[in-house]
C-alpha positions in Angstrom: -18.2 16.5 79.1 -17.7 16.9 75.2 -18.6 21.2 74.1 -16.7 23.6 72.9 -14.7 26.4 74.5 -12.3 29.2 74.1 -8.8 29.6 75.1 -6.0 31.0 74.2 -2.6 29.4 74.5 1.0 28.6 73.1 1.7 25.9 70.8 4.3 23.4 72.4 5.3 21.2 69.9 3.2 18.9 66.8 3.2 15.4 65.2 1.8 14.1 62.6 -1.1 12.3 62.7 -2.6 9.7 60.0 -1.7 11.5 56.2 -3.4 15.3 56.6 -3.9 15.6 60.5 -1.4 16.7 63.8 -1.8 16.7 67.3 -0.9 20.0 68.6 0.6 19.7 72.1 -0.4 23.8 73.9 0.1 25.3 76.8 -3.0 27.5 77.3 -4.1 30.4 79.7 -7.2 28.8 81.4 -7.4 25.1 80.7 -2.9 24.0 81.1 -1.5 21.9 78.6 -3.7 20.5 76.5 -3.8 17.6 73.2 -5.5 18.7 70.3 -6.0 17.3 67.0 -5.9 19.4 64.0 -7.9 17.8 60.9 -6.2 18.2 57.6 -3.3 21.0 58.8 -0.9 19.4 56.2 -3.2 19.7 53.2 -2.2 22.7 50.9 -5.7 24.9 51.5 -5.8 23.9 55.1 -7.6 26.5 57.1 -4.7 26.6 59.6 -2.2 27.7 57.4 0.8 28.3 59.5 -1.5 29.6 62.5 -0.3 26.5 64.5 3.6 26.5 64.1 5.6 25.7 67.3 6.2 28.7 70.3 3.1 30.7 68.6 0.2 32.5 70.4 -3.3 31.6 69.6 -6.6 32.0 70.4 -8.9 28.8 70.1 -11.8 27.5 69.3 -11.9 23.9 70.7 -13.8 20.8 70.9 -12.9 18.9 74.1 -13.5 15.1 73.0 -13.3 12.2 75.4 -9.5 11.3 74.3 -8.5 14.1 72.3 -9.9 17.6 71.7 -10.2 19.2 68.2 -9.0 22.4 67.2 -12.0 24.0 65.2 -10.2 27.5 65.2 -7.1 28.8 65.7 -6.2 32.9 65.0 -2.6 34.1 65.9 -2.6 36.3 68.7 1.3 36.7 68.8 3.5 34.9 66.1 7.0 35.8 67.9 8.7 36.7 64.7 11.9 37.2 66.5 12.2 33.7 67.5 12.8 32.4 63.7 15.2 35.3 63.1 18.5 32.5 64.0 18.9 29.3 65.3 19.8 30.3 69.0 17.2 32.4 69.7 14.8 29.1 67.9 16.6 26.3 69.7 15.9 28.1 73.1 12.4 28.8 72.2 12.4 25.2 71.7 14.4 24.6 75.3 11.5 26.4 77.0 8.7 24.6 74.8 9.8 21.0 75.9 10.4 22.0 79.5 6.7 23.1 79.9 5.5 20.2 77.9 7.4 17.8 80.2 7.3 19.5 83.1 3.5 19.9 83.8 0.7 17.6 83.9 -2.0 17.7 81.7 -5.3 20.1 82.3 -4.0 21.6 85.1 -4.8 24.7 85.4 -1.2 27.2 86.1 -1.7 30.9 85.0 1.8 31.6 86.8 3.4 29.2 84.0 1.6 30.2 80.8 2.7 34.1 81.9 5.9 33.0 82.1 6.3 31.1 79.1 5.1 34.0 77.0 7.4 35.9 79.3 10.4 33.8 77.8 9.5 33.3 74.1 8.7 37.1 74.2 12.5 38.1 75.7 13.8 35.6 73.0 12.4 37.5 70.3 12.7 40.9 71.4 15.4 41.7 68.4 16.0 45.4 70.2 17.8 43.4 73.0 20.4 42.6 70.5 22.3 39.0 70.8 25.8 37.6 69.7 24.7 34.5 68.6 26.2 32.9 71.9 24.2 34.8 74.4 27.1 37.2 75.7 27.8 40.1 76.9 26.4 42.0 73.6 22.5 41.0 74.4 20.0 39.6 77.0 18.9 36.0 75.3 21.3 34.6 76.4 20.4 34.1 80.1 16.7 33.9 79.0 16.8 30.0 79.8 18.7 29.2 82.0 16.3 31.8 84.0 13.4 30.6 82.6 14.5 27.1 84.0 15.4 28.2 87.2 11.8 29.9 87.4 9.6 27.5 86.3 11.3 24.8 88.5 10.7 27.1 91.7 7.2 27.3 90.1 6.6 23.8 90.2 7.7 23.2 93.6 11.5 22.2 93.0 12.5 25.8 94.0 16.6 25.8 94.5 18.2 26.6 97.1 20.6 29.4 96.8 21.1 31.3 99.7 21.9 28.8 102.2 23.3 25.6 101.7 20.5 23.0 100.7 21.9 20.2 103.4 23.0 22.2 106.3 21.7 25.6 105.9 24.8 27.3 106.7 25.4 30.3 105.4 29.0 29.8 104.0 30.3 30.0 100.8 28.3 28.1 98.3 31.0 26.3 95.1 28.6 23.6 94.0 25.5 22.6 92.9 23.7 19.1 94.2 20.7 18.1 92.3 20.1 15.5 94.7 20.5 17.7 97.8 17.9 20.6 96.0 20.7 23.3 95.2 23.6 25.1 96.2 25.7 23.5 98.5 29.3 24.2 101.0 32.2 22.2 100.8 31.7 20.6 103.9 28.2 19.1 102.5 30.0 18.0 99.1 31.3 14.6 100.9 27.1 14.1 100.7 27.3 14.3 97.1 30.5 13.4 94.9 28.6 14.0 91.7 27.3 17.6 93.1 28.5 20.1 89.9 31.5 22.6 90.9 30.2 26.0 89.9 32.2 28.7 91.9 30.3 31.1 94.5 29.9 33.4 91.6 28.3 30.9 89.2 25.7 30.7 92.4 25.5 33.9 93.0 24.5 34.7 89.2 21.7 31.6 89.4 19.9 33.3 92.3 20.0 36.8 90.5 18.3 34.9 87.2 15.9 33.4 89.7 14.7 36.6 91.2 15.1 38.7 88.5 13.5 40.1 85.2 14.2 38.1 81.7 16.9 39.9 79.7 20.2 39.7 82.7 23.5 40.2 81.2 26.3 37.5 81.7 29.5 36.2 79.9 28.6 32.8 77.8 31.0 30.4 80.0 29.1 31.1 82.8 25.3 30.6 80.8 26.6 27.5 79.8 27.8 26.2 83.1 24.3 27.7 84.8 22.1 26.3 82.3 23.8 22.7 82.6 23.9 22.4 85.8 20.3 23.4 85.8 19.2 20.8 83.2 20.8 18.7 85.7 18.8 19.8 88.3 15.9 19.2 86.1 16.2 16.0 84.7 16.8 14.4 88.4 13.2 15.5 89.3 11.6 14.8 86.2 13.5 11.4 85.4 13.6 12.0 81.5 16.1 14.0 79.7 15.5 17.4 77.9 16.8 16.9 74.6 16.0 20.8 73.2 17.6 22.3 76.6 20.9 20.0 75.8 21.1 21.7 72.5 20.3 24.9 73.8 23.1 24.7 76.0 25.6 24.1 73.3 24.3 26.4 70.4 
């Protein structure tokens, strides 16, 4: 029913709406992803100021409305300066922004994601980690999403398989990568799927590690970009719909 409440939440991405007003696409802590309307945002002395810029924390005052809610307040909680500091580190926060918004339905309520989102966009910004503008050896962002992918796709219940190969289970060495078959796969299996992408059993063996572990991994770029396309792969099979931001992401 129509009332306000409080959340808090990260914004996902916003369009305009009629000449002064923007829906607000956020992922929040209690409530999931959640369409908002912000009235008069665009105007010059709007309230909002720049309190509702893409991959920002808030917390919210809200109006919940039987189509859209309205966004009555909005104070930064977390602005994740680092993010805007160059175009890699904003065009992955932008990779993991449009993978949440297409990956999860709406008001559904999924702590596990939101931590890991702000997980992400805070690794991205960390500007102690260091980066060389390609994710390499010299800093941590780098592998920040293609692990954030491989997380939040094991979070919404297409977890890879990397351990065993995904169509017969053996235990062999795993070369490629099926996203039809759910993950890693032996050569044997490979006659199952022509398409399957040939990563190399240490290309694997890297993906599981980013799976399991902490944001911030080390790795050279060649094998960030082959991880994170294959992954977007992986992604866009399940999903059926491309992810424009991770495509860039993957070049940048």
């Amino acid at each position: 029913m129509p009332g306000l409440y409080r959340d808090e939440g990260v914004v996902l991405k916003t369009i305009k709406l009629g000449e002064a007003d923007r829906i607000v696409t956020l992922f929040t802590r209690a409530n999931g992803k959640v369409r908002a309307v912000a009235k008069g945002i665009r105007k010059t002395k709007s309230r909002f100021g720049a309190r509702l810029e893409p991959y920002t924390q808030v917390a919210l005052l809200i109006y919940s409305g039987r189509t859209l809610d309205t966004i009555t307040q909005a104070d930064i909680v977390e602005p994740f300066t680092g993010l805007r500091a160059d175009y890699t580190r904003l065009t992955a926060a932008a990779a993991l922004a449009e993978t949440v918004e297409k990956i999860t339905p709406d008001r559904e309520s999924a702590y596990s994601t939101y931590a890991l989102l702000l997980g992400g966009l805070s690794a991205l910004a960390d500007t102690g980690r260091g980066t060389n503008g390609t994710g390499g050896t010299h800093g941590g962002q780098g592998t920040v999403v293609p692990a954030f992918l491989a997380k939040i796709l094991s979070l919404s219940g297409y977890h890879p398989q990397l351990s065993a190969c995904a169509s017969c289970s053996g235990r062999g060495e795993l070369r490629f990568f099926s996203p039809c078959l759910g993950g890693a796969i032996c050569d044997v299996c490979r006659a199952e799927d022509r398409g399957a992408v040939h990563l190399g059993a240490a290309r694997v063996r890297l993906m599981a590690h980013l799976l399991a572990a902490d944001f911030g991994q080390r790795a050279e770029p060649d094998a960030i970009l082959e991880i994170t396309q294959a992954l977007r792969r992986y992604a866009e099979y399940h999903l059926e719909r491309p992810l424009r931001s991770l495509q860039l992401s993957a070049t940048s």
